[in-house]
C-alpha positions as CSV (number, residue, x, y, z in Angstrom):
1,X,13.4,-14.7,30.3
2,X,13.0,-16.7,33.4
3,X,10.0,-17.4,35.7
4,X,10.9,-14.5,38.0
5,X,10.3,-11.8,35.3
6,X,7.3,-9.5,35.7
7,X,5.1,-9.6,32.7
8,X,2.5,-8.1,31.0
9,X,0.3,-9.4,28.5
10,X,-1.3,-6.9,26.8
11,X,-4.5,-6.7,24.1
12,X,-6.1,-3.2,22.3
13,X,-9.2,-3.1,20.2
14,X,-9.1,0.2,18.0
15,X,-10.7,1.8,15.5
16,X,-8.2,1.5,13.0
17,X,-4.5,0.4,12.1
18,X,-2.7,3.4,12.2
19,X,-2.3,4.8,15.4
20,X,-1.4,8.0,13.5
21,X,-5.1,8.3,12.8
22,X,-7.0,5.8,14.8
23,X,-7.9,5.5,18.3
24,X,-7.8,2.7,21.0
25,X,-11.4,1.6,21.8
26,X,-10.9,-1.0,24.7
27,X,-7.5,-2.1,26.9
28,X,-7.0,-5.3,28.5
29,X,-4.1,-6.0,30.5
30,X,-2.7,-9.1,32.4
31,X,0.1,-9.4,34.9
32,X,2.3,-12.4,35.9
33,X,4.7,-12.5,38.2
34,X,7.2,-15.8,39.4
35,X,4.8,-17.4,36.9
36,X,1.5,-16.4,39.7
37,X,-1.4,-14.4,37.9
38,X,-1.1,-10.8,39.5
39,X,-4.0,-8.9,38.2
40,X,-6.7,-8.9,35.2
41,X,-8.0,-5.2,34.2
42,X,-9.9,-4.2,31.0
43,X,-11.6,-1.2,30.1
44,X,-13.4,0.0,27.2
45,X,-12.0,3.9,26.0
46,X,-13.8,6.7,24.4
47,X,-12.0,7.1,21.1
48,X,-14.1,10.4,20.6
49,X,-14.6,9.3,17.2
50,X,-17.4,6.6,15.6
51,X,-16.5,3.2,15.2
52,X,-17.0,1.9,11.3
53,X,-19.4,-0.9,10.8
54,X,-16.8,-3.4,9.8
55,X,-14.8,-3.2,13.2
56,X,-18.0,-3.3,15.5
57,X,-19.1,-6.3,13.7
58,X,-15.3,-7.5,14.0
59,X,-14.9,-6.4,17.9
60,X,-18.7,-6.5,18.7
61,X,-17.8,-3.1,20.2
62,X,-19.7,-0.4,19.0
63,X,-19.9,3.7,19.3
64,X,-22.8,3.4,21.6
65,X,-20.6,1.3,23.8
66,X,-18.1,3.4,24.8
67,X,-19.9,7.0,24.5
68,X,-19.8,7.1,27.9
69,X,-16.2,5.0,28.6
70,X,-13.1,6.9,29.5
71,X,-11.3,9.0,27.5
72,X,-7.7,7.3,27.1
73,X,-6.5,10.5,29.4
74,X,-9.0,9.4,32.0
75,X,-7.2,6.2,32.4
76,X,-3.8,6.6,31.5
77,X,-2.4,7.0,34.8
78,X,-4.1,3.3,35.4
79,X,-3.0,1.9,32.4
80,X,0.8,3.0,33.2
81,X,1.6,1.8,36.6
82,X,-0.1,-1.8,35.7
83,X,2.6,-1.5,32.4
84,X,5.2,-0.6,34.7
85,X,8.7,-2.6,35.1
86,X,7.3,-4.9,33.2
87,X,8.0,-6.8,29.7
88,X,5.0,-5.7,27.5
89,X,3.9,-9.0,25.3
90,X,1.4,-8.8,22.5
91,X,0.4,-10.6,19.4
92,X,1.3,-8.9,16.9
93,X,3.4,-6.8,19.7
94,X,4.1,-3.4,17.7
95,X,0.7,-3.3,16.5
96,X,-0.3,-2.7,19.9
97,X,2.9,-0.8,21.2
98,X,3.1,1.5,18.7
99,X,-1.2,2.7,19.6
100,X,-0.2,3.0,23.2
101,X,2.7,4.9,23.0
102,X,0.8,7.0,20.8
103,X,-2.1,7.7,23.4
104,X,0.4,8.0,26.3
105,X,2.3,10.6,23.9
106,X,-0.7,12.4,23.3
107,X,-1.0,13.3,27.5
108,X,2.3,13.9,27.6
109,X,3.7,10.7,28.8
110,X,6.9,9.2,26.9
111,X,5.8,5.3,27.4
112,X,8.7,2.6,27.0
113,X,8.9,-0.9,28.0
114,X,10.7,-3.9,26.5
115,X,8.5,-5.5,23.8
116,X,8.1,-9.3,23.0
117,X,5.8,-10.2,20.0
118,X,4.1,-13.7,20.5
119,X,4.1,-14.1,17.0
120,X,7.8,-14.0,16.1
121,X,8.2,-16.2,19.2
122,X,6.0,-18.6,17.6
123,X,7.4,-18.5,14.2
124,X,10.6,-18.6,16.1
125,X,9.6,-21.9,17.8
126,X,7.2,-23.9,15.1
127,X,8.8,-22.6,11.5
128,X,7.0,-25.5,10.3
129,X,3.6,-24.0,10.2
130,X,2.6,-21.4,8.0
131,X,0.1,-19.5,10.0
132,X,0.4,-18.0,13.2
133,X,-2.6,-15.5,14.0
134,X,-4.2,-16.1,17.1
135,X,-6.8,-18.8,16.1
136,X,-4.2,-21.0,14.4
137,X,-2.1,-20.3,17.8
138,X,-5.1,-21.2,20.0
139,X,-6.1,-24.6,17.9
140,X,-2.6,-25.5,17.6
141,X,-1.9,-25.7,21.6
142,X,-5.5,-26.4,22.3
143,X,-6.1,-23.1,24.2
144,X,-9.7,-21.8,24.9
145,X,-11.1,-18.1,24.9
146,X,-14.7,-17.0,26.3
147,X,-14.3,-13.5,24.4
148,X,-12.3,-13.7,21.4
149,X,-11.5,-10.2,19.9
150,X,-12.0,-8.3,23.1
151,X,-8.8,-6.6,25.0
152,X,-9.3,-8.9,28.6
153,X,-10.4,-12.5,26.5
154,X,-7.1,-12.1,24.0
155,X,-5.3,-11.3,26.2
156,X,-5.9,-13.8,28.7
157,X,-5.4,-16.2,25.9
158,X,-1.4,-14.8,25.7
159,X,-0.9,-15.8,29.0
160,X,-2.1,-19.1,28.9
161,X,0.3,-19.9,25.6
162,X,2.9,-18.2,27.8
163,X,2.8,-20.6,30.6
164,X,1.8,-23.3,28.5
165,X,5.3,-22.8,26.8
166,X,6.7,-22.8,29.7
167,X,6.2,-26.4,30.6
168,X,6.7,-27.8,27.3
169,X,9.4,-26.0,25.5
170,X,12.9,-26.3,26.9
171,X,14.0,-23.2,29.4
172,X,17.4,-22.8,26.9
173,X,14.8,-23.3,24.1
174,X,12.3,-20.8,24.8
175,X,14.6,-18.0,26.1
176,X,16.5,-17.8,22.6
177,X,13.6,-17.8,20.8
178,X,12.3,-14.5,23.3
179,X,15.8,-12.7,22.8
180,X,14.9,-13.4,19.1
181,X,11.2,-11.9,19.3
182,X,11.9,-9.1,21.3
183,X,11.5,-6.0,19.1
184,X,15.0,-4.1,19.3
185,X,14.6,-0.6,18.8
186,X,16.3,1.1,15.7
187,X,18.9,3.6,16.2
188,X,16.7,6.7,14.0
189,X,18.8,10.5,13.5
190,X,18.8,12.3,16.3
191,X,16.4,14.8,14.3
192,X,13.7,12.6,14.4
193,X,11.2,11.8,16.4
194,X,12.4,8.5,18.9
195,X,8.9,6.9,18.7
196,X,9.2,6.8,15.2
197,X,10.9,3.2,14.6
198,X,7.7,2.0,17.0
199,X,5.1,3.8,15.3
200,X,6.0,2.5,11.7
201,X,3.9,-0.8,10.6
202,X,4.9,-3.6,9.3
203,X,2.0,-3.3,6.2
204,X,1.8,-2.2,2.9
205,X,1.4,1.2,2.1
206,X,3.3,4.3,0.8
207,X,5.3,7.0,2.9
208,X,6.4,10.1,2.5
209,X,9.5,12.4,3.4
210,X,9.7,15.8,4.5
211,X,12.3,18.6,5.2
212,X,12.8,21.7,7.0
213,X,9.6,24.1,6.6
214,X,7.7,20.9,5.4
215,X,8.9,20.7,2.4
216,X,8.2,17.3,0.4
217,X,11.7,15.0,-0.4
218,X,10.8,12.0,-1.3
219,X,7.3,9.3,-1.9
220,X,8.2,5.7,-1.9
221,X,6.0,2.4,-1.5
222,X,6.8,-0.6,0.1
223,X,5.1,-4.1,1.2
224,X,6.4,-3.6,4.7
225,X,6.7,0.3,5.5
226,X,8.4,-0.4,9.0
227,X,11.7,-2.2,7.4
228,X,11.9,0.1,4.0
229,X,11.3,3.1,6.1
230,X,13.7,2.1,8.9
231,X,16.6,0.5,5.9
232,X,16.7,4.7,4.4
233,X,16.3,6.1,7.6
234,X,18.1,4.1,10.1
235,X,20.8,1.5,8.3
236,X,21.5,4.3,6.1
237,X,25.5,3.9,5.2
238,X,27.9,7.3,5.5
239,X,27.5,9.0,2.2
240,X,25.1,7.1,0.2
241,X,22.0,8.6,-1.4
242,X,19.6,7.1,1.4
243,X,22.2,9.1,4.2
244,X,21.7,12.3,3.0
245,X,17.8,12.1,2.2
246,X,17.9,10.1,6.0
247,X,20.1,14.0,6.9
248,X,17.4,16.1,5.3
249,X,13.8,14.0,6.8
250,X,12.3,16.1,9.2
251,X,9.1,14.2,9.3
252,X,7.6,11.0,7.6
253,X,3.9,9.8,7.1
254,X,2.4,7.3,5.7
255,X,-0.6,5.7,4.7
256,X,-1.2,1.9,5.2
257,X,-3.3,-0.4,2.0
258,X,-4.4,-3.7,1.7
259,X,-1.6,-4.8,-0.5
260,X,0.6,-4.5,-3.0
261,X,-1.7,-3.2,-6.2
262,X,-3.2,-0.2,-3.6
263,X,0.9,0.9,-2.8
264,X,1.7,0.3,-6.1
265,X,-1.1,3.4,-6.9
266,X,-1.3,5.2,-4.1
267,X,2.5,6.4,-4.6
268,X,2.0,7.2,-8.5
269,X,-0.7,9.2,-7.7
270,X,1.3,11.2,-4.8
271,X,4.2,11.7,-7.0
272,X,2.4,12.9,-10.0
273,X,-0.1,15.2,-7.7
274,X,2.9,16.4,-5.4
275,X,6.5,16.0,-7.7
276,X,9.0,15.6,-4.6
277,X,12.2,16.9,-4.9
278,X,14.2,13.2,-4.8
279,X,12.1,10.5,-6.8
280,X,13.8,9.6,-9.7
281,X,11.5,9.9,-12.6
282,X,13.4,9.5,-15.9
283,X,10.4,12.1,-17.6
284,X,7.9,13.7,-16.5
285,X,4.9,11.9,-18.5
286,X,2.7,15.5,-18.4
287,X,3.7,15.6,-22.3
288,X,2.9,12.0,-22.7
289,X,2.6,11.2,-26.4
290,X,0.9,8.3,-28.0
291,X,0.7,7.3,-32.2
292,X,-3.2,7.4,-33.8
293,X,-3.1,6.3,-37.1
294,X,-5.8,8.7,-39.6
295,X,-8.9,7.7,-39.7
296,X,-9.0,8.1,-43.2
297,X,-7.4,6.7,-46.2
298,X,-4.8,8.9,-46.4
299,X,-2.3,6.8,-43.9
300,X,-0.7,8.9,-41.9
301,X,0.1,9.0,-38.3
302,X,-0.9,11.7,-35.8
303,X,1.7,11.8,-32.8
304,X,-0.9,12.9,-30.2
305,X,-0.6,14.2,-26.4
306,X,-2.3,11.1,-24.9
307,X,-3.9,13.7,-22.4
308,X,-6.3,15.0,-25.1
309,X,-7.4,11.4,-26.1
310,X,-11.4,10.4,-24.8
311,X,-10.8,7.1,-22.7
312,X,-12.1,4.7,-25.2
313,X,-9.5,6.0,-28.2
314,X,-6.9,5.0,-26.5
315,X,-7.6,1.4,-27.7
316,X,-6.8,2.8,-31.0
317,X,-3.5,4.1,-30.1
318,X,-0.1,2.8,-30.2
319,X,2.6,3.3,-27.6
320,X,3.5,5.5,-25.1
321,X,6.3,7.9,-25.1
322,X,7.6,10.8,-23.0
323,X,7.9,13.4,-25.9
324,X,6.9,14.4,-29.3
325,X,11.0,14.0,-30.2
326,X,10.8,10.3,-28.7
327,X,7.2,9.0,-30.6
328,X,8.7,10.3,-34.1
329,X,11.7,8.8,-33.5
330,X,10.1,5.4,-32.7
331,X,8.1,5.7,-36.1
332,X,11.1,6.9,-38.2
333,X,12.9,3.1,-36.9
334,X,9.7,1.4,-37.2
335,X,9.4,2.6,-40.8
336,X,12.7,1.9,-41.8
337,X,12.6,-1.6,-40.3
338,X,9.6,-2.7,-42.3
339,X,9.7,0.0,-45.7
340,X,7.0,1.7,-45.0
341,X,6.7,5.5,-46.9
342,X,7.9,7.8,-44.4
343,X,6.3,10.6,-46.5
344,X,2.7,8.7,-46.6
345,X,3.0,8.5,-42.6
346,X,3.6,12.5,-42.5
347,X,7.2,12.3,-41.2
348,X,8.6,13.7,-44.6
349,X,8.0,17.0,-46.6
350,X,9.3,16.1,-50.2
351,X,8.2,16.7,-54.2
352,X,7.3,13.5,-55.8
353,X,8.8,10.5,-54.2
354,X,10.0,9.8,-50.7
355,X,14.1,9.5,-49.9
356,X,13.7,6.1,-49.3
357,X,12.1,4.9,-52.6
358,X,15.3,6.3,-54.0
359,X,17.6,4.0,-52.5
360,X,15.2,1.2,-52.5
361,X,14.2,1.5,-48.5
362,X,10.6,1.8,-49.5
363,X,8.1,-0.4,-51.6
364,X,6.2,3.0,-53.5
365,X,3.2,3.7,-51.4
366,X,4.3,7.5,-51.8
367,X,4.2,7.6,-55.9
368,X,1.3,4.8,-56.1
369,X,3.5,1.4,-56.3
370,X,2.2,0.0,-53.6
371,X,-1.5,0.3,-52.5
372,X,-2.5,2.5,-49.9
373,X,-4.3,-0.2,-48.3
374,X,-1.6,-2.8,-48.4
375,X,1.0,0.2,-47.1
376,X,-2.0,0.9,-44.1
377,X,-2.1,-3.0,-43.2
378,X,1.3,-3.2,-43.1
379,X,1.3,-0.5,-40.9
380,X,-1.2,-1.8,-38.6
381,X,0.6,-4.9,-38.6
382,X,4.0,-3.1,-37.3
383,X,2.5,-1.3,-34.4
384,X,0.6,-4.1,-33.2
385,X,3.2,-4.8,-30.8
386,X,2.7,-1.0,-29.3
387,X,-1.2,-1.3,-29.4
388,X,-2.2,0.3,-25.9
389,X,-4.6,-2.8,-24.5
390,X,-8.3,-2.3,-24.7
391,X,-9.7,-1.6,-21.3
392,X,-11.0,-5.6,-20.8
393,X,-14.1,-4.4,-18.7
394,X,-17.3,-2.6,-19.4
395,X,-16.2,0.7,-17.6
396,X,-16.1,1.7,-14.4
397,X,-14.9,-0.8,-11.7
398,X,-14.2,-1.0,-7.9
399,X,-11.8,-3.3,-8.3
400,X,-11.3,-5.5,-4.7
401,X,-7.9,-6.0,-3.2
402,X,-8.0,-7.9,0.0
403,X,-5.7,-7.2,2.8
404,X,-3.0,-9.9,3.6
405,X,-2.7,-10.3,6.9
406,X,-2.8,-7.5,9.8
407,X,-5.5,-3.9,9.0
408,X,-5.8,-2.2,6.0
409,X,-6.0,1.4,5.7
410,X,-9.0,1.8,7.5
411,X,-8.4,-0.4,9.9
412,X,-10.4,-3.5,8.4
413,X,-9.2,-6.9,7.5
414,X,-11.7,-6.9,4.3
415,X,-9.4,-4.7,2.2
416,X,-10.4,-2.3,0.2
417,X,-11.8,-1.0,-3.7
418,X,-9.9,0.2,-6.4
419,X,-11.7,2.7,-8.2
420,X,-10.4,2.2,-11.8
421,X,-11.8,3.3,-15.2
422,X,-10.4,3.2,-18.4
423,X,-6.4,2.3,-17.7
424,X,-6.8,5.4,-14.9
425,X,-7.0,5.3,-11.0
426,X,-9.9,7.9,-9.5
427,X,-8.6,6.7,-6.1
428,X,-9.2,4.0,-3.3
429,X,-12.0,3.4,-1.2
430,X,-11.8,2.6,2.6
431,X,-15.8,2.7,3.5
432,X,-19.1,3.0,1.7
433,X,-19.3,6.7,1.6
434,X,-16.0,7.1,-0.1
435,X,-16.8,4.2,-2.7
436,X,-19.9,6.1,-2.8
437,X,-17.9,9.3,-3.7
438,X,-15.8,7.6,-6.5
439,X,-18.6,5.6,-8.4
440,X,-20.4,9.0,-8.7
441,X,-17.4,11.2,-9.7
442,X,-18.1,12.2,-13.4
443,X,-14.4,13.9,-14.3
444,X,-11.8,11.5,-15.7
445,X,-8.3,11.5,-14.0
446,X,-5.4,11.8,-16.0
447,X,-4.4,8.7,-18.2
448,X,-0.8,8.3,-16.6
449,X,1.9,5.6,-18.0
450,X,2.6,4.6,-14.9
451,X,-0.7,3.0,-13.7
452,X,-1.2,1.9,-16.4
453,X,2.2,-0.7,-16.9
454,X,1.3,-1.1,-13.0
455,X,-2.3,-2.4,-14.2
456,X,-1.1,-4.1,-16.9
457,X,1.3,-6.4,-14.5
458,X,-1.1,-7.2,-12.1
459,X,-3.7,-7.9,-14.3
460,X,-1.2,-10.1,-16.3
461,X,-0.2,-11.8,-12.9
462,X,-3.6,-12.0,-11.2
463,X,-6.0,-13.3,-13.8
464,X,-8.9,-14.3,-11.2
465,X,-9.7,-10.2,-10.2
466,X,-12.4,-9.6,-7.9
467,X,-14.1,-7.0,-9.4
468,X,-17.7,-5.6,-9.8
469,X,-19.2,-3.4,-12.6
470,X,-19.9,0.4,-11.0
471,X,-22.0,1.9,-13.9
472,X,-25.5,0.9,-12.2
473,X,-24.9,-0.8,-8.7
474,X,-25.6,-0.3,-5.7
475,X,-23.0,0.0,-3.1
476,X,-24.1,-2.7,-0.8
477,X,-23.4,-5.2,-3.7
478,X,-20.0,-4.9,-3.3
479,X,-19.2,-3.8,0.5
């Protein structure tokens, strides 16, 4: 890129981070030409929806605002020629591609344009600094901005780190680390939408597949949707399994979270709600079964459909297993291993004694040898390994994950709440209605393995949570 390339530096509010479901609220655009400022243009835009709290507060641009802007329609004709033959750069460049693309789609208008991100170029440039918003951009080359997180101020502030790169980084310099930032543009099937590969963020979330006559292939999960999406879809090699799902996709969506744990969730709930035809799942855990030792003296072991179980017995169950067949057959070693009675745990029909006390495999808890009570500790003391963990909070919980990074799902940088209770997920909450919704909701999900061994590791790797107690709060103690 040399000084006689026509450029456009480009900034969107929005109300949200998808621009599958969100809107652009305000444009500001910037031209440069021969290194000469050209033009300056903003202009706020109806999104014909309301604007959440958060993001006025964020943007200080609120519904009231722009009831009476500009649809994006009004404008688009504007917004195109001062785009036009021009390389489109942006902080965070496909954030803001991807929305317009999506707004000039919507009247009809298949938008293109050469993209550079300024914040691969300045990764590209200073690796030696960690952070590379914005602000940290601004402080770092001591560059000033009269209205941060408005379209016109930010990006006015682009264009001043543009020319201020100019003079101090070396032409050679500087121009490999543009051919490095610009976004190239993945080659998707031919059955697929070509806006896809632009549309697709680079956040957390989970996505899903679909075939001819909608039909749903495949749910995955991924810390960056964009480059998981893009590696089945678009580097898919001849013949492997990821080629003919990427043969089959008709359509993909997707919904964006905070991070990891909300992914993590979101896609075990999908799959165990919607069973697509290509996840692996070794078992379907609908027949999970689970090992309750009697509550009498008699000391035998129930093998008991965990989906039956009240929340608070499961902390008096051991083990999870797919099948009936696979929680006896765990028992059966288990006794074996330590001499325990397989007849006093109910896993043996005989007269008198039990097989094993026959061959000396069992100490005599079956003819009165051994003590029922030693035989139960003993027991106890064998399963404790399998012991499903107590739920280590007082019920309910919103539990907070905070977004690393870019939006979350609703389009806010504060995250968003886990709605967790009792080892099971009721859902996610994006605003104060839904969390709302959630803390209110009296019928227990499903107690499924999966979230719970997903709980269990992040728990077990995050042990400062941030989490608040939703039996008697109000909501505006933890927005």
């Amino acid at each position: 890129m040399d000084a006689a390339d026509n450029l456009v530096f480009v900034d969107l509010e929005t109300t949200g981070g998808n621009p599958a479901y969100h809107r652009i609220t305000e444009v500001g655009i910037v031209r440069v030409q021969n290194g000469v400022l050209l033009d300056e243009w903003s202009s706020l835009v109806n999104p014909e929806c309301a604007i959440s709290p958060y993001i006025e507060a964020f943007t200080g641009i609120s519904s009231e605002m722009v009831a009476d802007a500009p649809l994006f329609a009004d404008i688009a004709a504007t917004v195109l020629e001062k785009l036009r033959d021009a390389v489109f750069i942006a902080h965070n460049a496909r954030f803001d591609y991807s929305f317009l693309r999506s707004e000039f789609r919507k009247v009809g208008v298949d938008f293109s344009s050469e993209v550079l991100c300024t914040v691969k170029l300045s990764r590209r440039l200073f690796p030696e600094h960690v952070r590379h918003n914005l602000d940290a951009v601004m402080e770092r080359h001591g560059l000033a901005c009269s209205a941060r997180h408005r379209a016109l101020g930010d990006a006015q502030v682009l264009k001043d780190l543009w020319l201020k790169l100019k003079e101090e980084v070396p032409a050679d310099v500087l121009a490999a680390a543009a051919a490095h930032a610009a976004l190239a543009v993945p080659k998707l099937p031919e059955h697929l939408p070509p806006g896809l590969a632009d549309e697709l963020p680079e956040a957390p979330g989970a996505y899903r597949f679909f075939g001819e006559d909608d039909a749903l292939l495949y749910i995955g999960k991924s810390n960056s949707l964009r480059g998981r999406i893009l590696t089945q879809l678009a580097d898919a090699r001849v013949g492997s399994r990821e080629q003919i799902l990427a043969s089959q996709v008709r359509r993909v969506d997707w919904r964006q979270t905070a991070g990891e744990l909300g992914a993590m969730l979101l896609e075990s709930d999908w799959i165990r709600s919607s069973k697509p035809l290509h996840n692996r799942r070794l078992k379907s855990h609908a027949d999970a079964v689970t090992l309750r030792p009697a509550a009498d003296s008699s000391g035998r072991v129930h093998l008991q459909r965990i989906d039956t179980l009240e929340p608070e017995d499961l902390a008096q169950s051991f083990g999870v297993f797919h099948s009936e067949k696979d929680a006896r057959k765990a028992l059966i070693d288990i006794a074996r291993a330590r001499e325990l009675c397989l007849k006093v745990l109910g896993l043996e029909e005989s007269a008198g004694s039990c097989f094993a006390l026959q061959v000396g495999k069992c100490r005599g808890a079956c003819t009165g040898k051994e003590p029922l009570i030693l035989h139960s500790m003993r027991l106890q003391l064998a399963l404790s390994a399998l012991k499903i963990k107590s739920w280590p909070f007082p019920g309910r919980i919103a539990l907070r994950e905070r977004a690393v990074g870019g939006f979350s799902s609703d389009g806010t940088r504060g995250g968003e709440f886990h709605v967790l209770d009792h080892w099971m997920y009721l859902g996610s909450a994006r605003s104060e209605d839904e969390l709302a919704a959630l803390s209110k909701r009296h019928a227990y999900a499903v107690f499924d393995v999966d979230v719970y061994k997903i709980l269990l590791r992040y728990f077990s790797n995050h042990p400062n949570l941030d989490w608040h107690d939703l039996r008697d709060v109000k909501i505006a103690d933890v927005s």
